[in-house]
C-alpha positions in Angstrom: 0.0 0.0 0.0 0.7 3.7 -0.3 0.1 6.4 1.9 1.7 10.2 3.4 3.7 10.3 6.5 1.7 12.2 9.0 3.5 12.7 11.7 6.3 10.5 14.0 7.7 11.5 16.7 11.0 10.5 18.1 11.6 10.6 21.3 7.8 8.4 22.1 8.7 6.4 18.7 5.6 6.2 17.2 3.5 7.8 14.5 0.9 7.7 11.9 0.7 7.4 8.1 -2.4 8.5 6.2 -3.2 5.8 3.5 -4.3 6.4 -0.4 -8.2 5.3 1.3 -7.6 8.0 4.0 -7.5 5.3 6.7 -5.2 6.7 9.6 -2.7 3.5 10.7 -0.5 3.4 13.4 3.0 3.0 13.0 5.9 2.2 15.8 9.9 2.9 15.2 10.2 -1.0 14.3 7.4 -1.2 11.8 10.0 0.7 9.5 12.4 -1.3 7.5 16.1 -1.5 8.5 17.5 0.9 5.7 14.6 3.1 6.3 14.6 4.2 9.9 12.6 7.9 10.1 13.8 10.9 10.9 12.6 14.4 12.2 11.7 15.6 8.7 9.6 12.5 7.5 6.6 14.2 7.7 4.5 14.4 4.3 6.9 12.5 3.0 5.3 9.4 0.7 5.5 5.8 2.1 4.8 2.4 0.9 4.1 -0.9 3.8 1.7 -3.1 4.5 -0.8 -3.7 6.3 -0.8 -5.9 9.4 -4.0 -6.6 11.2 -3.3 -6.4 15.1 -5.6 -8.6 18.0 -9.0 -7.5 18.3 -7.7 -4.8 21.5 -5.7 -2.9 18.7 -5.9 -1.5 15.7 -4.3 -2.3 12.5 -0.6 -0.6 12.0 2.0 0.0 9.4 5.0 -2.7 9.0 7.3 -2.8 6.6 7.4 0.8 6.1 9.9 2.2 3.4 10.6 6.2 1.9 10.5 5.3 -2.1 13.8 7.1 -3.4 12.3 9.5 -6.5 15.2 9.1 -9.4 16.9 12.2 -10.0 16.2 13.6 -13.7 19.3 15.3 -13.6 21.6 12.9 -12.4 20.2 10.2 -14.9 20.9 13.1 -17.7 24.5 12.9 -16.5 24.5 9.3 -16.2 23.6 9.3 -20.1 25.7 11.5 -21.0 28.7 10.5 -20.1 28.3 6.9 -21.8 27.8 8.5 -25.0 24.6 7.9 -25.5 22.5 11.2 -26.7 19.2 12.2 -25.6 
């Protein structure tokens, strides 16, 4: 699934992603993926996870959360360019 980093916060660990459905879903610090830890500036920033359905007491939450890395046009222009290849 996809969805916009609402908030987390740090220091407590935990935060919340609003989903493409505009389902609010709990996340905690290790719901994120190892190479994808958050940060203070991750809010509004897009996410993809799943979806894990929790014990009837809880709700569902985020696992497996990741920040999609956007490919630079620029640098892929470079990239090109400097194998010779024209574009």
């Amino acid at each position: 699934m996809k969805g916009t980093m609402l908030w987390f916060n740090l220091d407590k660990g935990f935060g919340f992603i609003q989903t493409e459905h505009d389902e609010r879903l709990y996340v905690a610090r290790s719901g994120f993926a190892p190479e994808h830890s958050p940060t203070e500036r991750c809010a509004g920033r897009l996410v993809s996870f799943d979806r894990e359905e929790e014990a009837q007491e809880r709700d569902a939450c985020a696992v497996n959360v990741v920040f999609p890395v956007a490919a630079d046009p620029r640098r892929a222009r470079l990239r090109h360019s400097r194998m010779g290849m024209a574009l």
